[in-house]
PDB file with SEQRES, HELIX, SHEET and CRYST1 records, atoms N, CA, C and O in Angstrom:
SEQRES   1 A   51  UNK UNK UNK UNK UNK UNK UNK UNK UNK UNK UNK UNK UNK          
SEQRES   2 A   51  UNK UNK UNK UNK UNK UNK UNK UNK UNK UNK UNK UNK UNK          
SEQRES   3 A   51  UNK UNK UNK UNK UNK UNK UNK UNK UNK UNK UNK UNK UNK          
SEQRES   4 A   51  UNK UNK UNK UNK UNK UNK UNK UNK UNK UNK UNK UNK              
HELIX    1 AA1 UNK A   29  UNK A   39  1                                  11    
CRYST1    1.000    1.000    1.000  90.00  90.00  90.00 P 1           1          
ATOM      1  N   UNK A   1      18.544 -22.400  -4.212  1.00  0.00           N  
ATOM      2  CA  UNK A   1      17.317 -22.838  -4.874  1.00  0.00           C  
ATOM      3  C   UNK A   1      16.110 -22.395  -4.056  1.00  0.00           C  
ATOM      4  O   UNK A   1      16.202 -22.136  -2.856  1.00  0.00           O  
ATOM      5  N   UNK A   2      14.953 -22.317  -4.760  1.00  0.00           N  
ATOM      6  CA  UNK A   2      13.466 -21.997  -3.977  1.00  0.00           C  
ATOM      7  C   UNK A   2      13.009 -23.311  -3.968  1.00  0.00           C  
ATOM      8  O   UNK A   2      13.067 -24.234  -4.780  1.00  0.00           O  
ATOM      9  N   UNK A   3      12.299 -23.100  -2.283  1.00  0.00           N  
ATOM     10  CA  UNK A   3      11.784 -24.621  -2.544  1.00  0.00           C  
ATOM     11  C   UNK A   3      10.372 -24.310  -2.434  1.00  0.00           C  
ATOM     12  O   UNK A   3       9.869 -23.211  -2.198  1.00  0.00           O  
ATOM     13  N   UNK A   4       9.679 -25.660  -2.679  1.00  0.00           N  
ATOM     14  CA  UNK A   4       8.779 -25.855  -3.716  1.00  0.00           C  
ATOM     15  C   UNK A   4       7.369 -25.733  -2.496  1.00  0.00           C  
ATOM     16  O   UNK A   4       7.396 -26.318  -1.413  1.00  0.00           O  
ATOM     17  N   UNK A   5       6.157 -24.817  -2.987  1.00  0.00           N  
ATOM     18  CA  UNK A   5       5.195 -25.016  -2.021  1.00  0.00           C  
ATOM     19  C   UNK A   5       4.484 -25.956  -2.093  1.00  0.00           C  
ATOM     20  O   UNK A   5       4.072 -26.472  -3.132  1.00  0.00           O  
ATOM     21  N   UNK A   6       4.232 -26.324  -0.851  1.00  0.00           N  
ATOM     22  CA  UNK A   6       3.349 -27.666  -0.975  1.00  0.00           C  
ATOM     23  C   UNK A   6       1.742 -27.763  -1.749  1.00  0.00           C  
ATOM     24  O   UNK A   6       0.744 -27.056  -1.614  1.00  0.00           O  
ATOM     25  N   UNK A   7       1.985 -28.830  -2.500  1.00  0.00           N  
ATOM     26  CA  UNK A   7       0.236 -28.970  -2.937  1.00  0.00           C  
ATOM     27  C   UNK A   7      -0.846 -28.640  -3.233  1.00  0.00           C  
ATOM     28  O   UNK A   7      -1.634 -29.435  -2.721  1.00  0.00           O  
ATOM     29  N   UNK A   8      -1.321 -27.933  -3.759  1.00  0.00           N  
ATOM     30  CA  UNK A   8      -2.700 -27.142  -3.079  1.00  0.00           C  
ATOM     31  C   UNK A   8      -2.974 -25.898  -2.060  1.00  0.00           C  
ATOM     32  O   UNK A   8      -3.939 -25.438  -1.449  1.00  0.00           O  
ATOM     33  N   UNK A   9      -1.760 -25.645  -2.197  1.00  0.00           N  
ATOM     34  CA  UNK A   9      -1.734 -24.188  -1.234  1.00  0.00           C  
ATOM     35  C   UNK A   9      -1.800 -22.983  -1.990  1.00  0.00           C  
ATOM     36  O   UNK A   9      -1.736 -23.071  -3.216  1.00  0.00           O  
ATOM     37  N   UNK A  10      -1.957 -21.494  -1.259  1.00  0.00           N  
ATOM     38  CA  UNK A  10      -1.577 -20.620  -2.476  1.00  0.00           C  
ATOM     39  C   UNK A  10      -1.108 -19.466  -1.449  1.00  0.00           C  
ATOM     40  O   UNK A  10      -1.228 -19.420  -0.224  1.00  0.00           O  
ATOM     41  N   UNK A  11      -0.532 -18.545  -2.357  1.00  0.00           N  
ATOM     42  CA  UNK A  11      -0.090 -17.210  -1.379  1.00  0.00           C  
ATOM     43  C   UNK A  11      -1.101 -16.406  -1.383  1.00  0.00           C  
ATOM     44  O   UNK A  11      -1.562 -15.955  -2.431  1.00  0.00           O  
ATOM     45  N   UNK A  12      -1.646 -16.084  -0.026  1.00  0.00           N  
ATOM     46  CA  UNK A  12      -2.816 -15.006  -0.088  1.00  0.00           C  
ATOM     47  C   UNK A  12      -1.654 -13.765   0.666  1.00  0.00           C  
ATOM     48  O   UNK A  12      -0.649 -13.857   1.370  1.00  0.00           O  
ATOM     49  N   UNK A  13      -2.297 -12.837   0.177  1.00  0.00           N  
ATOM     50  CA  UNK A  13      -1.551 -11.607  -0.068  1.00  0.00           C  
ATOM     51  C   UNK A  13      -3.066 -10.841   1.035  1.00  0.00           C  
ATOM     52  O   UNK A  13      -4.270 -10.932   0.796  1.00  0.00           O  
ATOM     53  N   UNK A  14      -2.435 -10.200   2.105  1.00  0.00           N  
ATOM     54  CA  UNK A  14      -3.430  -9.425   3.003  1.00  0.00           C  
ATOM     55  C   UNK A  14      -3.604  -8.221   2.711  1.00  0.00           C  
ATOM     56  O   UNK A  14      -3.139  -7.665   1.715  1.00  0.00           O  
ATOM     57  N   UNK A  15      -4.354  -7.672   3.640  1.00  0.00           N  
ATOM     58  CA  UNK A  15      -4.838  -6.636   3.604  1.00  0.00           C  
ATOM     59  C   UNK A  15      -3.826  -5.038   4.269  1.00  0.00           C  
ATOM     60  O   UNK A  15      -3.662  -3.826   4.127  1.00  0.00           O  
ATOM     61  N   UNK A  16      -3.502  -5.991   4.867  1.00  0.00           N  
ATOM     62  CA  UNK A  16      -2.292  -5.087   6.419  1.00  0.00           C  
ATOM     63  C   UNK A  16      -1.957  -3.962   5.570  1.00  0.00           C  
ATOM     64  O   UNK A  16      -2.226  -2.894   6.121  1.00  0.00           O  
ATOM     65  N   UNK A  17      -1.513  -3.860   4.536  1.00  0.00           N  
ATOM     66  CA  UNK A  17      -0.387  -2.673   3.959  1.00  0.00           C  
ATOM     67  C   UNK A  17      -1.304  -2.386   2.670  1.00  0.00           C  
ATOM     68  O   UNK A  17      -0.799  -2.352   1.548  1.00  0.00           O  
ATOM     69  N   UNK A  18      -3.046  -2.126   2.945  1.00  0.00           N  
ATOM     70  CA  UNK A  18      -3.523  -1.702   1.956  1.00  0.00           C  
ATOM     71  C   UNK A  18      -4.350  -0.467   2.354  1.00  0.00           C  
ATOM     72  O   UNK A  18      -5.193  -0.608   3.241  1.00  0.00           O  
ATOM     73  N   UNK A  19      -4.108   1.209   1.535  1.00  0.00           N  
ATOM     74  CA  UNK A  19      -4.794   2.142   2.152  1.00  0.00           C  
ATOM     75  C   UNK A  19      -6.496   2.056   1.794  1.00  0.00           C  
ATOM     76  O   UNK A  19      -6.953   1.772   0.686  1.00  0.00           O  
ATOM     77  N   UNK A  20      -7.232   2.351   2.925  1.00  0.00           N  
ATOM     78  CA  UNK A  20      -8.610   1.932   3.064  1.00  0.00           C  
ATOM     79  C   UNK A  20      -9.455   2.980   2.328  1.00  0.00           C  
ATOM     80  O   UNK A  20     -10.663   2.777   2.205  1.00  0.00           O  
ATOM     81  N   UNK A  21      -8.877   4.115   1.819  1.00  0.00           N  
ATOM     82  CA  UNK A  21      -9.324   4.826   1.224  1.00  0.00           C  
ATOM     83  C   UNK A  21      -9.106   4.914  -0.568  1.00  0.00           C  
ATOM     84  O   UNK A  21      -9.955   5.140  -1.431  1.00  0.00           O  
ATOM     85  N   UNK A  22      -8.297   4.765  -0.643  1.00  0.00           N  
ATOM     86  CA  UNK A  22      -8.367   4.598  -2.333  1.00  0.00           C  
ATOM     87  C   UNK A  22      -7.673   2.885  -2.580  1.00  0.00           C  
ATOM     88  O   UNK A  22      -7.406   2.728  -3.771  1.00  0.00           O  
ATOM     89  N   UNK A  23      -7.403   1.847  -1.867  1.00  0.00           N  
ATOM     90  CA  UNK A  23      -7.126   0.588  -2.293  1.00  0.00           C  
ATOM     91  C   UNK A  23      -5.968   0.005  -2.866  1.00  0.00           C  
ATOM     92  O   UNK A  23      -5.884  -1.109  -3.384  1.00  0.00           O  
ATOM     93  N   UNK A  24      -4.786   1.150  -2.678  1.00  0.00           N  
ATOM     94  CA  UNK A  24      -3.942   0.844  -2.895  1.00  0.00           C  
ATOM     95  C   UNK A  24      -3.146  -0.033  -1.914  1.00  0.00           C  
ATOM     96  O   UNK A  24      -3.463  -0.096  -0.726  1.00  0.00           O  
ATOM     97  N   UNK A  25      -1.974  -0.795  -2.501  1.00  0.00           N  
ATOM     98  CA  UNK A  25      -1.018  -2.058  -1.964  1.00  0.00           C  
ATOM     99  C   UNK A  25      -0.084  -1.479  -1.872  1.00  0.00           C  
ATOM    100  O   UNK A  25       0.477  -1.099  -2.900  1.00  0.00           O  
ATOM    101  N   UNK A  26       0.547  -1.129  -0.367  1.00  0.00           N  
ATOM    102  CA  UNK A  26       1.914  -0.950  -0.092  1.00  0.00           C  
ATOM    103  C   UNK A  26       2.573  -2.538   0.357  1.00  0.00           C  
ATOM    104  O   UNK A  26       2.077  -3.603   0.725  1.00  0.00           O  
ATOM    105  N   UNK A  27       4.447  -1.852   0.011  1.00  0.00           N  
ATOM    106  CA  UNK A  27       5.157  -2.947   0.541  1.00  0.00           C  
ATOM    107  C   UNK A  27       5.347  -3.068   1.987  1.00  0.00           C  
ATOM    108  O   UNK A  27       5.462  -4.128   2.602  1.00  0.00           O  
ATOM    109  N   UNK A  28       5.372  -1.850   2.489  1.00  0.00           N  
ATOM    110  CA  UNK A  28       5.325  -2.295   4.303  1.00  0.00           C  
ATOM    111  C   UNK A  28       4.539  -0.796   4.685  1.00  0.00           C  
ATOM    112  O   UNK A  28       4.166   0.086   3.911  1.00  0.00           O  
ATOM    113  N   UNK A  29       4.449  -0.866   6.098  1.00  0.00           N  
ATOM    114  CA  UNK A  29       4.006   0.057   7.285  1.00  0.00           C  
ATOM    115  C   UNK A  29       4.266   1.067   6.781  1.00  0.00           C  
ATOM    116  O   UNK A  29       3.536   1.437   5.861  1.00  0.00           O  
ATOM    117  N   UNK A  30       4.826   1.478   6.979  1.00  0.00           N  
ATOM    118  CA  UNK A  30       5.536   2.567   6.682  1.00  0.00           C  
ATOM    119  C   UNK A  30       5.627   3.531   6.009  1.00  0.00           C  
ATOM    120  O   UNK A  30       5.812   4.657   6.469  1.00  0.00           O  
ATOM    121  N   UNK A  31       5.445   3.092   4.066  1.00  0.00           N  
ATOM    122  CA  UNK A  31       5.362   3.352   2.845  1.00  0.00           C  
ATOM    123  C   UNK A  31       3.893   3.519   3.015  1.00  0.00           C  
ATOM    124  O   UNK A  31       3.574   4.563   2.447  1.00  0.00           O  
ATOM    125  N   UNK A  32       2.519   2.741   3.736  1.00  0.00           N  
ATOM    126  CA  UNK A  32       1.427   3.116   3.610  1.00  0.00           C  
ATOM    127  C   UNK A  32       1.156   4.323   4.837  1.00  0.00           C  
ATOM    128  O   UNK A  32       0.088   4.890   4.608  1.00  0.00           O  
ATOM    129  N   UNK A  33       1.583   4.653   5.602  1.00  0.00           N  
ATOM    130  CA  UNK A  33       1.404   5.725   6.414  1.00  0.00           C  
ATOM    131  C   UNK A  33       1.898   6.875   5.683  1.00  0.00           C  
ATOM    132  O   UNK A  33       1.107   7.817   5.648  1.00  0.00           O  
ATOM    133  N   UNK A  34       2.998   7.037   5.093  1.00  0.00           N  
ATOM    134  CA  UNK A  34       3.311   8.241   4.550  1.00  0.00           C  
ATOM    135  C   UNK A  34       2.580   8.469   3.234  1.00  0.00           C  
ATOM    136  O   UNK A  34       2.155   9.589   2.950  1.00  0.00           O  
ATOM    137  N   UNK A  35       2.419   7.344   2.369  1.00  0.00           N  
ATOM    138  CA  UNK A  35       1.134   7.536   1.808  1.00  0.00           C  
ATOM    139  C   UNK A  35      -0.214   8.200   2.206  1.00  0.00           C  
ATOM    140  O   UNK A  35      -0.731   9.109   1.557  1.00  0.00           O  
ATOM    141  N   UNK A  36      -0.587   7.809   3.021  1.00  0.00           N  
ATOM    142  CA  UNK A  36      -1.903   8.538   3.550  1.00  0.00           C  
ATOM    143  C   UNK A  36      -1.687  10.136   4.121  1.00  0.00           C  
ATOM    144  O   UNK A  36      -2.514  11.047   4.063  1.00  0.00           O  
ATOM    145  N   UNK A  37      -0.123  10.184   4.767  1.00  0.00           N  
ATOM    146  CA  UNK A  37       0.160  11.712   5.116  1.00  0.00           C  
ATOM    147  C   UNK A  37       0.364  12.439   4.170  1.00  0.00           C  
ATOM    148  O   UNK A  37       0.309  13.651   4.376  1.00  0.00           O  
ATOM    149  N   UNK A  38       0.643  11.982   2.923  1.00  0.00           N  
ATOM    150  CA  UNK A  38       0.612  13.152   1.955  1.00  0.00           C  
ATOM    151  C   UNK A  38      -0.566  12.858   1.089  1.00  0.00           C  
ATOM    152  O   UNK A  38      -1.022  13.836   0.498  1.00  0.00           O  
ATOM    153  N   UNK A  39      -1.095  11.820   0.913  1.00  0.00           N  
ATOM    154  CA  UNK A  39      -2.431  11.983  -0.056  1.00  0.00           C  
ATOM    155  C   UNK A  39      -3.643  12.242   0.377  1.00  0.00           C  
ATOM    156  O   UNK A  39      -4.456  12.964  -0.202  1.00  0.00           O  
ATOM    157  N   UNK A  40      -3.796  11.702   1.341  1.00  0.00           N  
ATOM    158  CA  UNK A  40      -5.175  12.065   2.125  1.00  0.00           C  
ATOM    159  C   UNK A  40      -5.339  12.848   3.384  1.00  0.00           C  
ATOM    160  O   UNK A  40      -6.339  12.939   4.097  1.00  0.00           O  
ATOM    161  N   UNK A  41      -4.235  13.364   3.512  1.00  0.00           N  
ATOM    162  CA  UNK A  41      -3.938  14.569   4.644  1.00  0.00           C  
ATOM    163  C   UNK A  41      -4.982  15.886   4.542  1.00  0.00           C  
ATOM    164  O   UNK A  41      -5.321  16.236   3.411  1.00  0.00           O  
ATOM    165  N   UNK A  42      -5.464  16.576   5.640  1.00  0.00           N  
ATOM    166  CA  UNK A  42      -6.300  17.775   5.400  1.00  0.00           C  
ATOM    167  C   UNK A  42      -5.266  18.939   5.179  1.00  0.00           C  
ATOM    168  O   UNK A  42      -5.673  20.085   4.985  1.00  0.00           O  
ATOM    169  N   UNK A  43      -3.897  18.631   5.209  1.00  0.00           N  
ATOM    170  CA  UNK A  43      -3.166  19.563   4.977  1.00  0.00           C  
ATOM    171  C   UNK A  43      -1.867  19.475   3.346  1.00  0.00           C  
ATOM    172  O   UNK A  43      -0.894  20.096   2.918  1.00  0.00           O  
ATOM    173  N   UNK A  44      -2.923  18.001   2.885  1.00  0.00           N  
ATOM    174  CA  UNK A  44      -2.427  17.854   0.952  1.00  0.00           C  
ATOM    175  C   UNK A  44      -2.362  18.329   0.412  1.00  0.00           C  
ATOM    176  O   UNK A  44      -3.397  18.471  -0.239  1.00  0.00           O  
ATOM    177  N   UNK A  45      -1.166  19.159  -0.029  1.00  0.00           N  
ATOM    178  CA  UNK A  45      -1.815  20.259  -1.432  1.00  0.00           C  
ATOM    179  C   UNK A  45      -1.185  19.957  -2.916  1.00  0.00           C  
ATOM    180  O   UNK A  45      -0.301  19.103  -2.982  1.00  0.00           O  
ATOM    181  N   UNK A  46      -1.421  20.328  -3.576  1.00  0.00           N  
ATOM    182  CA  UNK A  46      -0.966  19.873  -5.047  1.00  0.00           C  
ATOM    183  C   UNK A  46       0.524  20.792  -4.959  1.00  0.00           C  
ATOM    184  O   UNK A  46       0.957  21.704  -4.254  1.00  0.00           O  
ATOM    185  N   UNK A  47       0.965  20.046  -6.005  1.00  0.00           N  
ATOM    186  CA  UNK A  47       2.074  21.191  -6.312  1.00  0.00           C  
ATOM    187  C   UNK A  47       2.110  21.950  -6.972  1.00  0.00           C  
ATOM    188  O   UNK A  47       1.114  21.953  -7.696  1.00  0.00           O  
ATOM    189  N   UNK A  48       2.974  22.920  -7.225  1.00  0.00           N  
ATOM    190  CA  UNK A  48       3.142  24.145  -7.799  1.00  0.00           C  
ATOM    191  C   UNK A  48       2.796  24.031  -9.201  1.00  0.00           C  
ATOM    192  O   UNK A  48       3.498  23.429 -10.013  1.00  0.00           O  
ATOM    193  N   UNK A  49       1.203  24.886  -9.606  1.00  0.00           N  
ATOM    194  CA  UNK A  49       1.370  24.534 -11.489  1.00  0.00           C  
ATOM    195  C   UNK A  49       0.563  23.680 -11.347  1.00  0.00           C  
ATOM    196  O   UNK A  49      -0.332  24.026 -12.118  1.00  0.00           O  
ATOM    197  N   UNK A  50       0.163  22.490 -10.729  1.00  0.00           N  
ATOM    198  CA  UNK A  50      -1.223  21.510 -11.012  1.00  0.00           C  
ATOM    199  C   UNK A  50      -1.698  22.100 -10.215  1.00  0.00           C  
ATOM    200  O   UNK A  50      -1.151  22.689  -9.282  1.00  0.00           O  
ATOM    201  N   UNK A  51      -3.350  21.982 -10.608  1.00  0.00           N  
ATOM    202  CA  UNK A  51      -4.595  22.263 -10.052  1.00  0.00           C  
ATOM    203  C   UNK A  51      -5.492  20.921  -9.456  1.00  0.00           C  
ATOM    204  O   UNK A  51      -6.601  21.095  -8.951  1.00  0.00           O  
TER     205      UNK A  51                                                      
END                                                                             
């Protein structure tokens, strides 16, 4: 069973695993670093056929 949160509380959800450049929410470390190495890298390129 889940147990029950107390009262008047709520889940705040941080910032930690959010990229600072376009605002996206990763699930951990990790997933947002390689995010940023391929999207916002000076060495990003599209793929083959998109412009």
């Amino acid at each position: 069973m889940f147990a029950a949160s107390a009262p008047g509380t709520k889940t705040v959800k941080t910032n930690k695993d959010r990229c600072k450049l376009c605002g996206r929410d990763f699930a951990s470390a990790e997933e947002l670093s390689t995010h940023n190495r391929l999207e916002h890298s000076a060495n990003a390129y599209s793929p083959a056929g998109v412009a």
